[in-house]
N, C-alpha and C positions, 0 to 999 in steps of 0.2 A: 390544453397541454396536460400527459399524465405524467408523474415521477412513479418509475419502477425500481427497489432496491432488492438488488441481493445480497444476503449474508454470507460471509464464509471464513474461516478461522485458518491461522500456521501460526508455527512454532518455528523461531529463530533466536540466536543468538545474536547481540552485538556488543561494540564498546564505542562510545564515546568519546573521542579524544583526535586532537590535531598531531601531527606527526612533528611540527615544528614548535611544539609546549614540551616544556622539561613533564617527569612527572607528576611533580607536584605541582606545576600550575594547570595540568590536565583534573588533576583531584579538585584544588582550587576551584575549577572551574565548571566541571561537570560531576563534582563530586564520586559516586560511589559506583555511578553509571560509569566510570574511566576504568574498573577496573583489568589490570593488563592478562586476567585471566576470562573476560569477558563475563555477559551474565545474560539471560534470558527471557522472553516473555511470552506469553500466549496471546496473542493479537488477534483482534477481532475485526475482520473487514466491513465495508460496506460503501457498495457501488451502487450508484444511484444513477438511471438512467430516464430523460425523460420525450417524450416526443406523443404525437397523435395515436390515436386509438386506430389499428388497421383492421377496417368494416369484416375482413374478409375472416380474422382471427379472434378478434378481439382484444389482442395484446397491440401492448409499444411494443416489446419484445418480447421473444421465447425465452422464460427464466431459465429454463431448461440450456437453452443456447447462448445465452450471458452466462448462466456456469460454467459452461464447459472453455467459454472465451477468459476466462478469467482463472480457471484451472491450468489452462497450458500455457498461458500469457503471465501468470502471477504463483500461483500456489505453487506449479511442481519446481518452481524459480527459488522459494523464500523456503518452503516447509523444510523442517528441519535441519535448516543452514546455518553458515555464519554469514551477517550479511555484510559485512567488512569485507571478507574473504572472498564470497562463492557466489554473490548475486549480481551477473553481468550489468543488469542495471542500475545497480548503484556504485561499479567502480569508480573514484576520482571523487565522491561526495562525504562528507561526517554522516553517517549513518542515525541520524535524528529521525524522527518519526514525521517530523516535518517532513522531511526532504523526502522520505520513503512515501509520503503520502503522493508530493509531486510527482518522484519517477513514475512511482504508477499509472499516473495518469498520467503519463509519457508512451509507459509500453501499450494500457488499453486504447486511447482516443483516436489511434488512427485503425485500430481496429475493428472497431463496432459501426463502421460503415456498412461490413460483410452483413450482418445481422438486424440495422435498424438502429434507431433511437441518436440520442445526444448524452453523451456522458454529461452528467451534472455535476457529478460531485465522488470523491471518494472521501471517506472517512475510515479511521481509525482509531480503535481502541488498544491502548497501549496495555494500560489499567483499568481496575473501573474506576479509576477517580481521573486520568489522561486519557485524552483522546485528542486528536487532528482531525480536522475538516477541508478539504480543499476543493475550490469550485473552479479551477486553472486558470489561465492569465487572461 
């Protein structure tokens, strides 16, 4: 078994906060990240996909073709959005980096059938000091 990751970066807005917290227990709660004018980060992806070596290529998969699965499935979704707002995948959820890391792995997994491999894992970097990892259920 090989692990393949690709890298790829957006830029989004969000906020932090339950709709049924006053504001001050959303502050309380999620501090500075509730703010009701939102705030932003530079996020750092990474998809990690792993499966056998195909004889015939040499790859688990085409990097080339996991970008472009994850360009139209993720990036032109989040890049410079609000993901409160405007990111069909995450409607109905707290826009935490958790949860952002799940759906992703929600919209790619049934995907990468088309292309090969086993999704492993997505990660993100919030910060460089945050990051999520998630291997799905």
């Amino acid at each position: 078994m090989v692990y393949i990751t690709r890298r790829e970066h957006f830029n989004a807005a969000h906020r932090l906060f339950r709709p049924d917290y006053s504001d001050a227990e959303n502050l309380r709660e999620f501090g500075k990240c509730s703010n009701p004018n939102w705030h932003g980060h530079n996020y750092i992806l990474f998809v990690t996909v792993k499966g056998d070596v195909n004889p015939d290529t040499g790859f688990v998969v085409n990097l080339k073709t996991l970008s472009q699965l994850i360009q139209e499935r993720i990036i032109d979704k989040l890049d410079h959005k609000n993901i409160n707002l405007e990111v069909d995948f995450m409607k109905g959820r707290l826009a935490s980096t958790e949860n952002l890391a799940i759906a992703i792995w929600g919209e790619l997994e049934p995907s990468l059938h088309r292309i090969g491999g086993i999704l492993h894992s997505v990660k993100i970097e919030e910060t460089e000091n945050n990051s999520v990892e998630y291997f799905g259920t």
